[in-house]
C-alpha positions in Angstrom: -18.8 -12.6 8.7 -15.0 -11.7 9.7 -13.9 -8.4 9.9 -10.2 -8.0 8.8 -9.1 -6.0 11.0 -6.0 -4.3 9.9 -5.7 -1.7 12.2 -4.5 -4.5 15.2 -2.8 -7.5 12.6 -0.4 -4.0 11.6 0.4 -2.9 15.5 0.9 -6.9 15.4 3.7 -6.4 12.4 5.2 -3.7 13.9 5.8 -5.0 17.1 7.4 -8.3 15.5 9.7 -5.8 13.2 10.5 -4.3 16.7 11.7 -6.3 18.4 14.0 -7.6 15.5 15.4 -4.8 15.0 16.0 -4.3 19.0 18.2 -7.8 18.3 19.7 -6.2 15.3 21.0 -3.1 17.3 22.0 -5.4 20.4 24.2 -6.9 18.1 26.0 -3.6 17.1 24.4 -2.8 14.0 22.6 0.1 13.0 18.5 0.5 12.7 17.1 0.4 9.6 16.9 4.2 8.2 13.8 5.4 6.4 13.7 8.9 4.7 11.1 10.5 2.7 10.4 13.9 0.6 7.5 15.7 0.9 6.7 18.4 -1.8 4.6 21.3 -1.0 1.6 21.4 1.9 -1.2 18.9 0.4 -3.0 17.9 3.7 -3.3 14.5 2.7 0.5 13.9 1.8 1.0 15.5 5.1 -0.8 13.0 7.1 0.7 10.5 5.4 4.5 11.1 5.7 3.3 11.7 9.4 2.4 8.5 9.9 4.8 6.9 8.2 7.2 8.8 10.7 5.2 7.5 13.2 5.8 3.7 12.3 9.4 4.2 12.1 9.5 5.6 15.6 7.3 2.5 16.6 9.5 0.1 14.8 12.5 1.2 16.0 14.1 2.9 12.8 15.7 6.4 12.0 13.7 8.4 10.3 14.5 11.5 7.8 12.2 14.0 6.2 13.4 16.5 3.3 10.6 19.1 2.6 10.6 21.1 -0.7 7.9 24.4 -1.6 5.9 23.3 -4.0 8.0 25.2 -6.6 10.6 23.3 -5.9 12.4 22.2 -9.8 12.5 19.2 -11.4 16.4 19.2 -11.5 16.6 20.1 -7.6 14.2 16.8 -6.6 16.7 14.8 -8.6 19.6 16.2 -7.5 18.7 15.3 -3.5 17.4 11.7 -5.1 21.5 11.0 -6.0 22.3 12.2 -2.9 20.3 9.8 -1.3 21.0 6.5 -4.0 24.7 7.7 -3.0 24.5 7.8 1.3 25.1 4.1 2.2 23.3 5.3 5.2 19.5 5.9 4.0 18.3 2.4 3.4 15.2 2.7 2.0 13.7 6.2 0.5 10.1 7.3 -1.0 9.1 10.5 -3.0 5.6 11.2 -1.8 3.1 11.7 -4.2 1.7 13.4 -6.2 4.0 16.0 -7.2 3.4 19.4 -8.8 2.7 19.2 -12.3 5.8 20.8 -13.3 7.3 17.8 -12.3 7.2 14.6 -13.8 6.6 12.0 -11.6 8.0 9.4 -13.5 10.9 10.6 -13.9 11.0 10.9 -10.7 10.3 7.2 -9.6 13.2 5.9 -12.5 15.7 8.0 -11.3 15.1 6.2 -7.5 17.9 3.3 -6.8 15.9 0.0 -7.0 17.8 -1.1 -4.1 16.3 1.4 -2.0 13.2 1.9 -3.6 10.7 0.7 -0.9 7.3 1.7 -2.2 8.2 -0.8 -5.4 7.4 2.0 -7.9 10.5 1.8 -10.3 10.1 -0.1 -13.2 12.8 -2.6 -12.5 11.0 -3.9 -9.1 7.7 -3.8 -10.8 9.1 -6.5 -13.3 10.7 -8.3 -11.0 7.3 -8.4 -9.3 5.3 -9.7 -12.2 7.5 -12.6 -13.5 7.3 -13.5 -9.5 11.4 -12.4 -8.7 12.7 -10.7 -5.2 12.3 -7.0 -5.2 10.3 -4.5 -3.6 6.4 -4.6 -4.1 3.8 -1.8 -3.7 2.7 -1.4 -0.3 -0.7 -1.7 -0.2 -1.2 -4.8 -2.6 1.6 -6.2 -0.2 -0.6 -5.0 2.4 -3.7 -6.7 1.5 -1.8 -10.4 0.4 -0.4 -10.1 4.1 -3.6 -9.3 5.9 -5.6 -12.7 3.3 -2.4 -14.8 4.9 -2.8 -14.0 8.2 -6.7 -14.1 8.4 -6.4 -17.7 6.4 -8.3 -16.2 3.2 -9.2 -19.1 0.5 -7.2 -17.8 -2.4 -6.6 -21.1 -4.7 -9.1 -21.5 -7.4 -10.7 -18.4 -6.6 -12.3 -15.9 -9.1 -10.6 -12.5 -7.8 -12.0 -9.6 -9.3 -10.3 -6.4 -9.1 -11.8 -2.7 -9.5 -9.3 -0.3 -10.7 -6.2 -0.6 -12.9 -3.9 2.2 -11.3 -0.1 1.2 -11.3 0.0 1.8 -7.5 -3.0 -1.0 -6.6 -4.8 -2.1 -9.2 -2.3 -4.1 -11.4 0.3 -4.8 -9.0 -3.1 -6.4 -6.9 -3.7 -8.4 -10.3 -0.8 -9.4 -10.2 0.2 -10.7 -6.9 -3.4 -12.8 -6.8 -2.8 -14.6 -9.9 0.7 -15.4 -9.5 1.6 -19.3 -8.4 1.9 -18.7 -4.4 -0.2 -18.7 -1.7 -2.1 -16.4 -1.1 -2.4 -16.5 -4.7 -3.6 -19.3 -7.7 -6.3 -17.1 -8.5 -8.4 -16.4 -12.0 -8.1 -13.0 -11.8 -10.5 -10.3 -13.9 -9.5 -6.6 -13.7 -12.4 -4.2 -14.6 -11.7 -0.5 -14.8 -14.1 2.7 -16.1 -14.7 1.1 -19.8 -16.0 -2.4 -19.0 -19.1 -3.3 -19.2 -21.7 -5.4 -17.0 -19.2 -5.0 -13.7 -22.4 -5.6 -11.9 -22.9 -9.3 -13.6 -18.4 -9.9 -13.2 -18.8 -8.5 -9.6 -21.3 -11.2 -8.5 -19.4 -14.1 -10.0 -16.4 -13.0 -7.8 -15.4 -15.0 -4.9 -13.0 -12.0 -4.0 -13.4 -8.3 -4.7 -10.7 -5.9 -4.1 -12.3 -2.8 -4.8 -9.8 0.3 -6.1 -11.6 2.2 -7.8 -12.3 6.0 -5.7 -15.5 6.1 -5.6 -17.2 6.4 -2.5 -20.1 3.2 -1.8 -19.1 2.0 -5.6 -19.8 -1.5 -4.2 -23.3 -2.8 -3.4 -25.0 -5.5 -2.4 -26.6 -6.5 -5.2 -22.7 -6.7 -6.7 -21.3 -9.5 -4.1 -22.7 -13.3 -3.6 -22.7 -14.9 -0.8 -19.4 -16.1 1.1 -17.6 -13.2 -0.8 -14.5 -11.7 0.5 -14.4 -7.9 0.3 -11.4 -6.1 0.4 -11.7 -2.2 0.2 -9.0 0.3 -0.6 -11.5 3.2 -1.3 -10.5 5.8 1.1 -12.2 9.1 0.2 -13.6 11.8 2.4 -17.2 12.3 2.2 -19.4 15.1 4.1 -20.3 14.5 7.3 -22.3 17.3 9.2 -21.6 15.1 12.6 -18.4 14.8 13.0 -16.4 17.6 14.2 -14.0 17.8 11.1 -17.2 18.3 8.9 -16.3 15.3 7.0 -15.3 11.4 7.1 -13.7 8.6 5.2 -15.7 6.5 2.9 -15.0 3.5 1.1 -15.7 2.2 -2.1 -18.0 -0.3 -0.6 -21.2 0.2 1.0 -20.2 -1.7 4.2 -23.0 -1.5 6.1 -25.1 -3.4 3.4 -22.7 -5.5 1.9 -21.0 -6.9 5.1 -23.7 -9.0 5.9 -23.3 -11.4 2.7 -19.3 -11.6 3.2 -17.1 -14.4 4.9 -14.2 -11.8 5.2 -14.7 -7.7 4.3 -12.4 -4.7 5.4 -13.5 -1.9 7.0 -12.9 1.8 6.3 -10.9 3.2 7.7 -9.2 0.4 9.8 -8.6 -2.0 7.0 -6.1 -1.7 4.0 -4.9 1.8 5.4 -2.7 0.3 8.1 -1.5 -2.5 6.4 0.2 0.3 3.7 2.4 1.9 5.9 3.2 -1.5 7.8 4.4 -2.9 4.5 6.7 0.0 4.0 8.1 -0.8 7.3 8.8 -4.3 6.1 10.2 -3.1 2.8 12.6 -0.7 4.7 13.7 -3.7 7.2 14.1 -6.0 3.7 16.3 -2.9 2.6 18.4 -2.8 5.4 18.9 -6.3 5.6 20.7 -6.3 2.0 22.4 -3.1 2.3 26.3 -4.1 2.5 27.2 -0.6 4.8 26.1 -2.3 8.0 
């Protein structure tokens, strides 16, 4: 069994976005700039955005963060979106979610330049995604192709089977593994809550990419042998030891179905790191074809 470690092939990324963007700057142009709005005080959004502020810092890029209440309006959120479509100076931008339910989120996501659009949410890059044209693709299924590359993950041929059907992982993960590249070339079989026997699909499955939110979803009576488990589940479970009073779980039952696998993720460690990584790589890709140098 290999553990995909994603924690070190991302501080591996970064360092290699680094140093080109130290060459970049040497050369007299600007870093790569990176901003993001945050709405309200959700604890999870605001561990994320901190981390993504993190990785810019680490990859050498400028980093901005607008902050809204969370009663912030509708027309307000748009109105600093144009500003930022219209400052030749932000290359890249996301609009962390979710937002209030006053607001419409896609909405939101459309009124977002493509060009700077670096979590790959706007309908335009998504297209471009699935009929296999440059543009911007969601982080984490970006995340997860990059980490089967690296760690040499058998993709042609393969029956991939994916667990979820969200527009953040679950189709754009569909789509990435069937589409003719490599990784990639595989028969790919999304289930979601309605299908039935996921059990007897699961064990036919020479990958699993499991997206589904619920915690241990995943047995071992689910994966055959020489599988390769990738697991996006992050959700915090009760944990009476640890001083926060809880921890993350997957949506695999690691600890029993590692065993069986030739590659699996971990949680956390895994997918997580590879997420904000691929936004780093987005943003360079941004910068790179954004003519105010």
């Amino acid at each position: 069994m290999t553990l995909i470690d994603g924690k070190s092939t991302a501080a591996q990324i970064k360092a290699e976005i680094a140093e080109e963007v130290k060459e970049m700057v040497a050369n007299g142009q600007r870093a790569p700039h990176l901003a993001a709005i945050l709405v309200g005080h959700d604890g999870g959004s605001e561990t994320y955005v901190a981390n993504k502020v993190k990785a810019c810092g680490e990859c050498g890029f400028k980093s901005s963060l607008i902050r809204f209440e969370e009663d912030v309006t509708e027309d307000r959120l748009l109105e600093e979106i144009k500003r930022l479509n219209e400052d030749p100076e932000v290359d890249g931008f996301i609009v962390q979610l979710p937002l209030p339910r006053h607001i419409d989120e896609q909405k939101i996501i459309r009124a977002i330049d493509e060009s700077k659009d670096v979590d790959g949410f706007h309908p335009i890059n998504v297209g471009n995604m699935s009929i296999g044209l440059p543009g911007f693709v969601s982080a984490t299924p970006a995340g997860i192709m990059e980490l089967l590359r690296r760690y040499g993950v058998p993709t042609k041929g393969k029956h991939a089977v994916v667990l979820g059907r969200s527009n953040i992982v679950g189709k754009p993960m569909a789509t990435l593994l069937m589409q003719k590249s490599d990784p990639g070339n595989c028969t790919v079989t999304v289930c979601h809550s309605a299908t039935p026997n996921i059990k007897e699909i699961c064990r036919e499955a020479d990958i699993i990419v499991a997206a589904l939110g619920s915690p241990g979803f995943v047995t071992e009576d689910m994966v055959k042998p020489g599988a390769t488990v990738i697991d996006v589940g992050t959700t915090r479970v009760a944990d009476a030891s640890r001083k926060s009073g809880w921890r993350l779980r997957g949506d695999v039952d690691f600890e029993n179905v590692a065993e069986k696998c030739d590659f699996i993720t971990p949680v956390p460690g895994g997918v997580g790191p590879m997420t904000i990584c691929s936004l780093m790589i987005n943003t360079l890709k941004a910068r790179k074809n954004n003519p105010y140098k």
